[in-house]
LOROFI-665207 format. One record per atom (N, C-alpha, C, CB): x, y, z; residue number from 0. Coordinates in steps of 0.2 Angstrom, whole numbers, plus 5000, padded with zeros to 4 digits. Glycine has a CB too. Layout:
% residues N
u, v, w, i
X, Y, Z, NUM
...
END
This chain:
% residues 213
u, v, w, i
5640, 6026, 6577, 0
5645, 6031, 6574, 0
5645, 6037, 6579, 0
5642, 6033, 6567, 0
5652, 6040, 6583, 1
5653, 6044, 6587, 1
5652, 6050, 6582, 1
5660, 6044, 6591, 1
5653, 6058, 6587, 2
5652, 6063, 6582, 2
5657, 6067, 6585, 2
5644, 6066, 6581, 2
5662, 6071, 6584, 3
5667, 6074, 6588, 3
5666, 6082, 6585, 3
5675, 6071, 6589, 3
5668, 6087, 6590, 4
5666, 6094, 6590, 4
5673, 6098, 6592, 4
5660, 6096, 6594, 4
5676, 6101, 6590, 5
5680, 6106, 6594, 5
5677, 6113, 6595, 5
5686, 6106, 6591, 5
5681, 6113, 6603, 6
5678, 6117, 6610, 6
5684, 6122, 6611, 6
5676, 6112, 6618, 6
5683, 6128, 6609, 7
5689, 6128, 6612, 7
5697, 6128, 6610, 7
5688, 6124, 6615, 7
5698, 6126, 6605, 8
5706, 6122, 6604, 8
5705, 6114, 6606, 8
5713, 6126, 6611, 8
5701, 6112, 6608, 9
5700, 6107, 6613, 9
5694, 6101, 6608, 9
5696, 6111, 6622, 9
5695, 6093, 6607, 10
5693, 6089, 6605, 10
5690, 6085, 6610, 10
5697, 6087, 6601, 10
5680, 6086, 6607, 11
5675, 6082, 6612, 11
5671, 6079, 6608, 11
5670, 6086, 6618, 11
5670, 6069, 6611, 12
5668, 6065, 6608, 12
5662, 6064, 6608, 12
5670, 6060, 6609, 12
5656, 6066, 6607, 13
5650, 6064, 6607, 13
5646, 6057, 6606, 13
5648, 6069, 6604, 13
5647, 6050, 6609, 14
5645, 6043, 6608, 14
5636, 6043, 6609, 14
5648, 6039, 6615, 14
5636, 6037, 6603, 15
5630, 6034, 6607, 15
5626, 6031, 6612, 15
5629, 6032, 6605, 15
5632, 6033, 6616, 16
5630, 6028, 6624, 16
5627, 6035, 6626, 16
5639, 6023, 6629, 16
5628, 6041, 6622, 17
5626, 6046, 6628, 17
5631, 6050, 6632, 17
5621, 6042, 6634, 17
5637, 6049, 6629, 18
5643, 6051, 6635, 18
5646, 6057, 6629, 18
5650, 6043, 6638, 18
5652, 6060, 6633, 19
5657, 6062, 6629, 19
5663, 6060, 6632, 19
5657, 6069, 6628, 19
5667, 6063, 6628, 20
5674, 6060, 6630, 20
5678, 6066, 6628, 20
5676, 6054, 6625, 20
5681, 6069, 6634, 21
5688, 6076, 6632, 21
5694, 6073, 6629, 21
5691, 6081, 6640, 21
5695, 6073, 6624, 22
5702, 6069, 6621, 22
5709, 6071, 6625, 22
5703, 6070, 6612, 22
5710, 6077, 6627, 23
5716, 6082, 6629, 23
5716, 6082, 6636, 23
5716, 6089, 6626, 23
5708, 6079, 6641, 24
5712, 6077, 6648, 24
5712, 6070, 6649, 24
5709, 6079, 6654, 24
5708, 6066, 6642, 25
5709, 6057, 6645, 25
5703, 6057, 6648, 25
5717, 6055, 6651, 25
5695, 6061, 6648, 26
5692, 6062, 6652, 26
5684, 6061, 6650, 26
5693, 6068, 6654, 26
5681, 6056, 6651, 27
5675, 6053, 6651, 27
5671, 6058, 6655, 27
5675, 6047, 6653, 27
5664, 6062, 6652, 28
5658, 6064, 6656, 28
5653, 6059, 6652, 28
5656, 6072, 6656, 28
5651, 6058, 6660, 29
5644, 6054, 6661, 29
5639, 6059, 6665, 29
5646, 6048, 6665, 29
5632, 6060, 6663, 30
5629, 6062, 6666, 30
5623, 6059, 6667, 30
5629, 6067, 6666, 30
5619, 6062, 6675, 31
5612, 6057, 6675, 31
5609, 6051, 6676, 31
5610, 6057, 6672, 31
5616, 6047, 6678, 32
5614, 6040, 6678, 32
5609, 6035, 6681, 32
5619, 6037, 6678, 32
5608, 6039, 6686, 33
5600, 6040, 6690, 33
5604, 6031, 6695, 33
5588, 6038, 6682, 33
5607, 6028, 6693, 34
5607, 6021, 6698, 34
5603, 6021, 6706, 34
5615, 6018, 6700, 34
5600, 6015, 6706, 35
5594, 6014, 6711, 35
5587, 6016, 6710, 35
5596, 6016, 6717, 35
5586, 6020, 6702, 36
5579, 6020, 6700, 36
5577, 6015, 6696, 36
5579, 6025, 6696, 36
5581, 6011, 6694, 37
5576, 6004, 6695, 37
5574, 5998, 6698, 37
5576, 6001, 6691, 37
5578, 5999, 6705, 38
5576, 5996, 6714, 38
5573, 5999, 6717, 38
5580, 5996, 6718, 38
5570, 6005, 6714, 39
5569, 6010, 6718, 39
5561, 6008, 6713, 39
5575, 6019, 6718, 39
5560, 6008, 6706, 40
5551, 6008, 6704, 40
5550, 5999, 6707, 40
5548, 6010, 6693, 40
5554, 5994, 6707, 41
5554, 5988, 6708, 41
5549, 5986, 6715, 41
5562, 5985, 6708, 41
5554, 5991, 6720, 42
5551, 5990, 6726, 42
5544, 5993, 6727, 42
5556, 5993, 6730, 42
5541, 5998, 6722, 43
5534, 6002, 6723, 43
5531, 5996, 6720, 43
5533, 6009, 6718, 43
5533, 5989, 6717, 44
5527, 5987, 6711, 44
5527, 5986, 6706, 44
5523, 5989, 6710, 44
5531, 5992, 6703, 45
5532, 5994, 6695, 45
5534, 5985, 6691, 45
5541, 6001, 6695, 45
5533, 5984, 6684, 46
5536, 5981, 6682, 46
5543, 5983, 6679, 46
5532, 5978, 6679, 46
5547, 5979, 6680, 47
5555, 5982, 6678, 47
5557, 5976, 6676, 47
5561, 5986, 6684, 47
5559, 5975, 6673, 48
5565, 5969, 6672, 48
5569, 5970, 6678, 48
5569, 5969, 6665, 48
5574, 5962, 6682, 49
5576, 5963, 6685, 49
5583, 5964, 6681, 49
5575, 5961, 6689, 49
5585, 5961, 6675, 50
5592, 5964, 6672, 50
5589, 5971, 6669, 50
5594, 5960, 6665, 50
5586, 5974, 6671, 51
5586, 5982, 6669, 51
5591, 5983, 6673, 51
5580, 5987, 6670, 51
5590, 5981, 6683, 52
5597, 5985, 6687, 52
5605, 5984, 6683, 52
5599, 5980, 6697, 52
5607, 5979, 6680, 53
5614, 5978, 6678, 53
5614, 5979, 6671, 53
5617, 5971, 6681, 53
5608, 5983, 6669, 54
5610, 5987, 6662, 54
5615, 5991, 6662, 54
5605, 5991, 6659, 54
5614, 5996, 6666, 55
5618, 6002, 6668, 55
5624, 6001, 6668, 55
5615, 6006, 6674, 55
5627, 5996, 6674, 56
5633, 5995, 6674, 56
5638, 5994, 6668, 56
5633, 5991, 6677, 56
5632, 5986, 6664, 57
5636, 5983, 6659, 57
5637, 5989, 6651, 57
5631, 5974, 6656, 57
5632, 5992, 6654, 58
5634, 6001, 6648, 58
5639, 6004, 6649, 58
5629, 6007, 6649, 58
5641, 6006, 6656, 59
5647, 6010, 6658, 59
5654, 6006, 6656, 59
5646, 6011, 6666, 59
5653, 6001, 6659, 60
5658, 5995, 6660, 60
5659, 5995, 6649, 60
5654, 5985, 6666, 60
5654, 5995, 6645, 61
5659, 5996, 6638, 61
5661, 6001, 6636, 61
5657, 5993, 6634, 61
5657, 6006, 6638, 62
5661, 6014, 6633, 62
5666, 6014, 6639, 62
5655, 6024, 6631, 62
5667, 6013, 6643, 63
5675, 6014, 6648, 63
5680, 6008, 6643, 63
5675, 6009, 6661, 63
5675, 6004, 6641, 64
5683, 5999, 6638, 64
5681, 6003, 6631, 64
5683, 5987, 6637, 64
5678, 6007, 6628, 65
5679, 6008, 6622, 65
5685, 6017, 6622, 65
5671, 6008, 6618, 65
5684, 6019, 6626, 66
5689, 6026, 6629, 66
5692, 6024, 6631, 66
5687, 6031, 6633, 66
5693, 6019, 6635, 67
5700, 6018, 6642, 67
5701, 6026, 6642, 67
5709, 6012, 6640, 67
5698, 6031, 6647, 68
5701, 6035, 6649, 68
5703, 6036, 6656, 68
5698, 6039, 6646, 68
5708, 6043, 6655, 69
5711, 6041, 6663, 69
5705, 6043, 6669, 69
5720, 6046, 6665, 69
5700, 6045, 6668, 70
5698, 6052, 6673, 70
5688, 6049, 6670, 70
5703, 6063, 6669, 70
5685, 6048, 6674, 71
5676, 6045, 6675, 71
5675, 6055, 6679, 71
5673, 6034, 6683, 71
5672, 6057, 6676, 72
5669, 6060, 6679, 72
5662, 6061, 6676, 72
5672, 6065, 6680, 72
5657, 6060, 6683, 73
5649, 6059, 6681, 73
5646, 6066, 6683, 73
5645, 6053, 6686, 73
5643, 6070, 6681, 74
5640, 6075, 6680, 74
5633, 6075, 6683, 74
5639, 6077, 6673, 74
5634, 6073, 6687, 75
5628, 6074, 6696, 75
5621, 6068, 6692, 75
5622, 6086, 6698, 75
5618, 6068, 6698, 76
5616, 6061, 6701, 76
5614, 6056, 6696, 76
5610, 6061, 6705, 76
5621, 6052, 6702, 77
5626, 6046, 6701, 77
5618, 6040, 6703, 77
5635, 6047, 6709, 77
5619, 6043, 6708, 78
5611, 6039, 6713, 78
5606, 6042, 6712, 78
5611, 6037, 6721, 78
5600, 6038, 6710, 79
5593, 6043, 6710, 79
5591, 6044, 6718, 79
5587, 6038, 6705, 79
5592, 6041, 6722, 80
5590, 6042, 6731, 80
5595, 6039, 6736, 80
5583, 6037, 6734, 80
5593, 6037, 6741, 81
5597, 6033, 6746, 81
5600, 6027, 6743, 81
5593, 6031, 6751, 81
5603, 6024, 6749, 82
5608, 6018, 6748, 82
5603, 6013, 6746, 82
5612, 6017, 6753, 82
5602, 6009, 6743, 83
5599, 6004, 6741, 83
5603, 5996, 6737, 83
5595, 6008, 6737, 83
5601, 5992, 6736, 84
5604, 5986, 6734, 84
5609, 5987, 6727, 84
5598, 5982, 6732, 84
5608, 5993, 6725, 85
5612, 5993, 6718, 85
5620, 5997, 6719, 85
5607, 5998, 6714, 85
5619, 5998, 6727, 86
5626, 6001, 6729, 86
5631, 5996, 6728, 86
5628, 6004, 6737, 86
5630, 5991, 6732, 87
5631, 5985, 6731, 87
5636, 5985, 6721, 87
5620, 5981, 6732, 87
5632, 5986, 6719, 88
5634, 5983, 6712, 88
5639, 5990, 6709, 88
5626, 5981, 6706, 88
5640, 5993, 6712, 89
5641, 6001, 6712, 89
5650, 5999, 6714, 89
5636, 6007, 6719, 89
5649, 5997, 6719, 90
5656, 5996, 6725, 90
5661, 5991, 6720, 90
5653, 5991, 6734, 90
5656, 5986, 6716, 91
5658, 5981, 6712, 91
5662, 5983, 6706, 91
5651, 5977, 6711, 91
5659, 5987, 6703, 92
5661, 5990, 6699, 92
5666, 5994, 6699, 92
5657, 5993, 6697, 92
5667, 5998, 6704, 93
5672, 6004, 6706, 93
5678, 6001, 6706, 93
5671, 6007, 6712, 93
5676, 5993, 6709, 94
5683, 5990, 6710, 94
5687, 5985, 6704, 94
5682, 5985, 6716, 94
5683, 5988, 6699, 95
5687, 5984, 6693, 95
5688, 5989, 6690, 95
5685, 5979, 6689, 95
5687, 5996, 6690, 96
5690, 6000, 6687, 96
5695, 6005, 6687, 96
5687, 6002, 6686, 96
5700, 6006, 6683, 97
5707, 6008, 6684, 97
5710, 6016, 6685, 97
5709, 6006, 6678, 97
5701, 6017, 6680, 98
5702, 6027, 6679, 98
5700, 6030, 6687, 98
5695, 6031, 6672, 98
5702, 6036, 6687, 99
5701, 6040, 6692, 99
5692, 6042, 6692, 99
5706, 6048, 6691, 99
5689, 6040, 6696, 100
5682, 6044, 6697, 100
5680, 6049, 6700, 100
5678, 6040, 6699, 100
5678, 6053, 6698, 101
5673, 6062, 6702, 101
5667, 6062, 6701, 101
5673, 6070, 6699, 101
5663, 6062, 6705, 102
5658, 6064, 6706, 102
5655, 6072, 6708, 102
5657, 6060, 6710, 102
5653, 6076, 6702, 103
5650, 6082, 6703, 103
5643, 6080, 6707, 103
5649, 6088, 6696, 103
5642, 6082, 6713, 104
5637, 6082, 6716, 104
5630, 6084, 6712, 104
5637, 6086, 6722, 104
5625, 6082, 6710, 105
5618, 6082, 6708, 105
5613, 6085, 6714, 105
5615, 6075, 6706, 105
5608, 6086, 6713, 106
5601, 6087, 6719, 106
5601, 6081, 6720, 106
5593, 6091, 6717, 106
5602, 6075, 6716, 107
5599, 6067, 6720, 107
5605, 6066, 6723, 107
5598, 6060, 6715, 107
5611, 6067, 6723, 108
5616, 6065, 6726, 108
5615, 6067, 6734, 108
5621, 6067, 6722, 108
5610, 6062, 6738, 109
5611, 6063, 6742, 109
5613, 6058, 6748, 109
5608, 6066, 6742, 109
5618, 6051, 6747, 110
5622, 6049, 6751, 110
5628, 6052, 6750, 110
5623, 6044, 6751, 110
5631, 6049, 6758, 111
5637, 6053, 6760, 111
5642, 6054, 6757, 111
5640, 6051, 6766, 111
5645, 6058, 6755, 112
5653, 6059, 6750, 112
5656, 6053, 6755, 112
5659, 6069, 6750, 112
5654, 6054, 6762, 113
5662, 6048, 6765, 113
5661, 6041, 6761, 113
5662, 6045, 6776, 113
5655, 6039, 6760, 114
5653, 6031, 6758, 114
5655, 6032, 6750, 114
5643, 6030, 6759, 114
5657, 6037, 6747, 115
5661, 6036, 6740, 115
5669, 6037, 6742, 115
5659, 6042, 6732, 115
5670, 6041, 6747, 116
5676, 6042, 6747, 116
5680, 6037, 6749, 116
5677, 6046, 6750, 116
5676, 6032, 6753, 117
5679, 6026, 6754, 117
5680, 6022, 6750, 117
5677, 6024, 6758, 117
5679, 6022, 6744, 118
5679, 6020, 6738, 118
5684, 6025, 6732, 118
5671, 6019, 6737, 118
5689, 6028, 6738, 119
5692, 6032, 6733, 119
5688, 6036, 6727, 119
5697, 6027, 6730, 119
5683, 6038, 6727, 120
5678, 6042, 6722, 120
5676, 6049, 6726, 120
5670, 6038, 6720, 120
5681, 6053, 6723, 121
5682, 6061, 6725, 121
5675, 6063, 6721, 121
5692, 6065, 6722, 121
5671, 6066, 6727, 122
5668, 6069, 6726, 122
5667, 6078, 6726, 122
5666, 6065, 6729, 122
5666, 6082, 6721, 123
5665, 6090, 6722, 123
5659, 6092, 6720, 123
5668, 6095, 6720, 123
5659, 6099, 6721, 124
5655, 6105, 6718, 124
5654, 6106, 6711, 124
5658, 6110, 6721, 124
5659, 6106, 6707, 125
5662, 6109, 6701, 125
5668, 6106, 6698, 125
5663, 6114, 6702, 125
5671, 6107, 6694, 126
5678, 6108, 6692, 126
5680, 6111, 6686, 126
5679, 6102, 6690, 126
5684, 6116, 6687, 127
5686, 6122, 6683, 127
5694, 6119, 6679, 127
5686, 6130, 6689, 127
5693, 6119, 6671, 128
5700, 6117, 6671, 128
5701, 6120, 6663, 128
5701, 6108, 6672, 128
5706, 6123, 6663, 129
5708, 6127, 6656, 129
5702, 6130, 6654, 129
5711, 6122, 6650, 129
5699, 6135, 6656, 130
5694, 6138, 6653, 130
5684, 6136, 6653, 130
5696, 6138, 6646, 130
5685, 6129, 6655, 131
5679, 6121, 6655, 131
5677, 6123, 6663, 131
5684, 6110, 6654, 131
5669, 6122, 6663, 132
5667, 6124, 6670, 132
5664, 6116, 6668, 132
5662, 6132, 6673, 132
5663, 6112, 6673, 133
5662, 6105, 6673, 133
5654, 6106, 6680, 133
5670, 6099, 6677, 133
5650, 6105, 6679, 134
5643, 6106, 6685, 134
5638, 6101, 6683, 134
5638, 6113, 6685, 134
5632, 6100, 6691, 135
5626, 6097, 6686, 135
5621, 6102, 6682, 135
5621, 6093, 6691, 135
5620, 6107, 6688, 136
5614, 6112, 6685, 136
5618, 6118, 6680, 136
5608, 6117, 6692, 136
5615, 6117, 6672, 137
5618, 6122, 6667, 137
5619, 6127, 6671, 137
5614, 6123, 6661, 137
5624, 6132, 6671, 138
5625, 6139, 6671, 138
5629, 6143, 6666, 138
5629, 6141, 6676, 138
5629, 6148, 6667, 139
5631, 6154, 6664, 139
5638, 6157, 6668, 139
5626, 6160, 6665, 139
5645, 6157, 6667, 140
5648, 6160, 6670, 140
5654, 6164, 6667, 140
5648, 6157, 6676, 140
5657, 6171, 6669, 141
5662, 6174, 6662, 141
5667, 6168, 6662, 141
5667, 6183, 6662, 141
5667, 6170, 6654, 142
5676, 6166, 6654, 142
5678, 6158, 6654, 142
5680, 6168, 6660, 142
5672, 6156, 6655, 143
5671, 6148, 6655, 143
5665, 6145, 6650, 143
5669, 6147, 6662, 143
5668, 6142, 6646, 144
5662, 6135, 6643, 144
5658, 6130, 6650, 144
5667, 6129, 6637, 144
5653, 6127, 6648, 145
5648, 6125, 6653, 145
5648, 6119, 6651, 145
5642, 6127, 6652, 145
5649, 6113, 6654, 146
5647, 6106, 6652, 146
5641, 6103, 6658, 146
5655, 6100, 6651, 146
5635, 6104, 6658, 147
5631, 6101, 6662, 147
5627, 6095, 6661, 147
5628, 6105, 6663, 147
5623, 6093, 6665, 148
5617, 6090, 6665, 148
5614, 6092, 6666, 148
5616, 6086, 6667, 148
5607, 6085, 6671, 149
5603, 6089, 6674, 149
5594, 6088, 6671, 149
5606, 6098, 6673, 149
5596, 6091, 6664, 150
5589, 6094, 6661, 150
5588, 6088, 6658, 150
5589, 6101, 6656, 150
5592, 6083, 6654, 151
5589, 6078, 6651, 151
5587, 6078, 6643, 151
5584, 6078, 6655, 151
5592, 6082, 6643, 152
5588, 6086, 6634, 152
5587, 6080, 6629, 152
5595, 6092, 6628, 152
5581, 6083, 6628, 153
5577, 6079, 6619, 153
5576, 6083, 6616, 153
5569, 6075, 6617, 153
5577, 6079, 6609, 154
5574, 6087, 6605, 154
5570, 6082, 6600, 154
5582, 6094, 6600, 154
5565, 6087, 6597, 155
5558, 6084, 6592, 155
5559, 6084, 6588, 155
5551, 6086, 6592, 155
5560, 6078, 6581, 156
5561, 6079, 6575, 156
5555, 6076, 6571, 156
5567, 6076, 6574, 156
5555, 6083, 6565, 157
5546, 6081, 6562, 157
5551, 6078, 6552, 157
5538, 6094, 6561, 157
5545, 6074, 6553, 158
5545, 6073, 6547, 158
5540, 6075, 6541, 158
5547, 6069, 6548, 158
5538, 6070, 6536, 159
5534, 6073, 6532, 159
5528, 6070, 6535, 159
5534, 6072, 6525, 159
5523, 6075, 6533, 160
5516, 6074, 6534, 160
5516, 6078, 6541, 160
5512, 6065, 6535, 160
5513, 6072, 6547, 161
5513, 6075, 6554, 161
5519, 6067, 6558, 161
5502, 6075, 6558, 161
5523, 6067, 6555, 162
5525, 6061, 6559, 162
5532, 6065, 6561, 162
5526, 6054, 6554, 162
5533, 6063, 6569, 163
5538, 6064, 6574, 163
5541, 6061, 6578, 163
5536, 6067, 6578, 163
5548, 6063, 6580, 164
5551, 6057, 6584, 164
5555, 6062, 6587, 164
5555, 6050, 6579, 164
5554, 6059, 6595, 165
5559, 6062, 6600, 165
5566, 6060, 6602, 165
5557, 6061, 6607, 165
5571, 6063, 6602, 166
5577, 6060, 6603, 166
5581, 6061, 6608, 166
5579, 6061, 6598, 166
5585, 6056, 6614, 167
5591, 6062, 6618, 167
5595, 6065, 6614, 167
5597, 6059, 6622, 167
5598, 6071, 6615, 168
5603, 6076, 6611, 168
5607, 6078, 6617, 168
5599, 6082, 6607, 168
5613, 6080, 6613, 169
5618, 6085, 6615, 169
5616, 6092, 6615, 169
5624, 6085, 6611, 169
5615, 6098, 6619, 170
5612, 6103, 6618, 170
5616, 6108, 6619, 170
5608, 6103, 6621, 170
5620, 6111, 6613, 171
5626, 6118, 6612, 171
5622, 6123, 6610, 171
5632, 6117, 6605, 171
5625, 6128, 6615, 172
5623, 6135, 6614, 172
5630, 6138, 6613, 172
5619, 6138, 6620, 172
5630, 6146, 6613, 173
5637, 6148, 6613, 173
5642, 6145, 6621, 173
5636, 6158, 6613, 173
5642, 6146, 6625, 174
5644, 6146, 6629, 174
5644, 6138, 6636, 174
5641, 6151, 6629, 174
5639, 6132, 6633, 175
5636, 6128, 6635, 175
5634, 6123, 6633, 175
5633, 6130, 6636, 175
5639, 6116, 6635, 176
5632, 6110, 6632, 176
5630, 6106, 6637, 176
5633, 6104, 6627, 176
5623, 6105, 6636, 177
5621, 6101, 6640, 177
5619, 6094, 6638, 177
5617, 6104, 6642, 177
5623, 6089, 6641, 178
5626, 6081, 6640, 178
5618, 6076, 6641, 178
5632, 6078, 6649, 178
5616, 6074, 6637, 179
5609, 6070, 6638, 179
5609, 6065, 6645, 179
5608, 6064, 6630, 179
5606, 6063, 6648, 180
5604, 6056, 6650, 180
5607, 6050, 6649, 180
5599, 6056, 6649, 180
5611, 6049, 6653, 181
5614, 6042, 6653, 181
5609, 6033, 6654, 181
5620, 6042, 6661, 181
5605, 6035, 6662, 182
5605, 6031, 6664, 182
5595, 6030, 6661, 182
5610, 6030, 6671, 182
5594, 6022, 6661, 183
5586, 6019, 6659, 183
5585, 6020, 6662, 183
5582, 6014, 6657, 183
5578, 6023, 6661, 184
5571, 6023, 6665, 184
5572, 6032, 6667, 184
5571, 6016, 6672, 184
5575, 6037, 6663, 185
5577, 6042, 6667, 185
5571, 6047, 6664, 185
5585, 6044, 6666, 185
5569, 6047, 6658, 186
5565, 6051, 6655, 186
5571, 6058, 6652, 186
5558, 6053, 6663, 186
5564, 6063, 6650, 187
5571, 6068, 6647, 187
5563, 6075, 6646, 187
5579, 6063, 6634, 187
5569, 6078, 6643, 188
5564, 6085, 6642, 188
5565, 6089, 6635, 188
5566, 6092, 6650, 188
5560, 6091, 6632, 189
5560, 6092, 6624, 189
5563, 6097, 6627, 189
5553, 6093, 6617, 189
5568, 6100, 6623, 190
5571, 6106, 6622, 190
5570, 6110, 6615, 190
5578, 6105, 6622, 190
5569, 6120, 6614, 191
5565, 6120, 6608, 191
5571, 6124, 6606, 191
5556, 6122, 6607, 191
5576, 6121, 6600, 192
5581, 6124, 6601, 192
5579, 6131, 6597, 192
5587, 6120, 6599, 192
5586, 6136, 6593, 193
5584, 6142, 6591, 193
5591, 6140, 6584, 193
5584, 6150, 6598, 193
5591, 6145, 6580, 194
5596, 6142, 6575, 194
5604, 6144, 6580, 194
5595, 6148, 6566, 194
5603, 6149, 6585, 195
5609, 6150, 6588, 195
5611, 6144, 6590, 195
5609, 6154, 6593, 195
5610, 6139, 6590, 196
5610, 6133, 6595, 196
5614, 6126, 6589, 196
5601, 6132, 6599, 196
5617, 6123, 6591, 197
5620, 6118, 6588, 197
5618, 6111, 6594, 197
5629, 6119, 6586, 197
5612, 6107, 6588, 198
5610, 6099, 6591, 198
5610, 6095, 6588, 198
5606, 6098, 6594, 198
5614, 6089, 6593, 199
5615, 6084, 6591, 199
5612, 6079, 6593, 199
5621, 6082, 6592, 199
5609, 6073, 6591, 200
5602, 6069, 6592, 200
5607, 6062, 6593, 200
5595, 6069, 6585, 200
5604, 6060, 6596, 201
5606, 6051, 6597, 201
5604, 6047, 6599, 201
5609, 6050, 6599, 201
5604, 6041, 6594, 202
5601, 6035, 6593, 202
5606, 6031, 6595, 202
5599, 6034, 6587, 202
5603, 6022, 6595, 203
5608, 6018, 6597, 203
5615, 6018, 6595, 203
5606, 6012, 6596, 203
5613, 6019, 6590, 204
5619, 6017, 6582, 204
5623, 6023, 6580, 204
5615, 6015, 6575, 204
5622, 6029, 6583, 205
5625, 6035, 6580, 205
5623, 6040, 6583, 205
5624, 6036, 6574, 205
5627, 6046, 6583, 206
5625, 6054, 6585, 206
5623, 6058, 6578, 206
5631, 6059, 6588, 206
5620, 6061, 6576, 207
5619, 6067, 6571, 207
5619, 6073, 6573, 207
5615, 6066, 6569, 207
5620, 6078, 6568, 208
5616, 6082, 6569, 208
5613, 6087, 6566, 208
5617, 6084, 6572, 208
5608, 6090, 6570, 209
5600, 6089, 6567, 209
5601, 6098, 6563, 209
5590, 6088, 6575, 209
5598, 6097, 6557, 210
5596, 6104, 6554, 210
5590, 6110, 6556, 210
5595, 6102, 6545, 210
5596, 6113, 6560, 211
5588, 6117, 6563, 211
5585, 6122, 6558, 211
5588, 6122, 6571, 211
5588, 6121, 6550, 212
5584, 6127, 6545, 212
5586, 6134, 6548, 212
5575, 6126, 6546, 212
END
């Protein structure tokens, strides 16, 4: 069960896959999806499944068929490192997909923009559009709402007695949300919200959101 919010004048889908969806540009954010972090622990030793690598994809590949929107844009690092065996499945992918792809650069994102560009995946900085500032690292700037990544947000829900359970979340402030963690194996960071703050938790099956009292 999706959860949608309006921004703005403007209608955003919050999914349980971890994404949103801008209904009024046809525009999918993705953020975080770390690909080549589980070729990347495989190769240290780690135990991974090897269908962990083509989790990620076969995830992307169904909320794109469940949005068909016109416009992918991923909210920085696309790739957790270098080029590695999972480009490979990356290139694979790109080529059956119809929508426009952007890559806002991340701190991981460090292969070459030419090696997406040759894959027609316009890579920037930012994207500024009707009022919406699009980045990886949250900011503050006038006259613009914030859609970032980056931080990985969880938030800690208690229940009775002493019992707790961490969840990814959407993390709204006035001015700012920050888009949970797309991709396995990525980890995330409690966030301790305030009542100013509107969060939304999410599980396989559904977004909520949580009563901060």
């Amino acid at each position: 069960m999706s959860q949608s919010i309006k921004i703005q004048d403007n209608t955003f889908t919050m999914h349980p896959s971890r994404v949103l969806f801008w209904e009024e540009k046809s525009m999918l954010l993705i953020s975080d999806v770390h690909l080549g972090k589980v070729s990347h622990f495989r190769k240290f030793g780690a135990a991974v499944p090897q269908k962990a690598v083509q989790k990620n994809f076969d995830l992307m590949t169904e909320v794109l068929e469940f949005f068909n929107p016109k416009t992918v844009c991923f909210l920085g690092d696309l790739f957790h490192s270098s080029l590695n065996k999972e480009w490979e499945l990356f290139e694979q992918w790109v080529s059956k997909t119809d929508a426009e792809i952007i890559l806002v650069s991340g701190n991981h994102d460090i292969i070459s923009p030419l090696k997406y560009e040759a894959l027609n995946v316009k890579v920037v900085l930012e994207i500024q559009s009707d009022g919406f500032l699009l980045t990886h690292h949250p900011e503050e700037r006038d006259g613009f709402f914030n859609f970032s990544g980056h931080i990985h947000p969880a938030v800690r829900l208690r229940g009775s007695g002493r019992q707790t359970l961490r969840l990814p979340c959407f993390f709204k402030s006035k001015n700012q949300m920050i888009v949970p963690a797309f991709g396995e194996f990525t980890g995330s960071h409690t966030l301790k919200p305030s009542k100013k703050n509107e969060v939304f938790a999410v599980t396989k099956e559904a977004v909520f959101q949580v009563d901060l009292g």
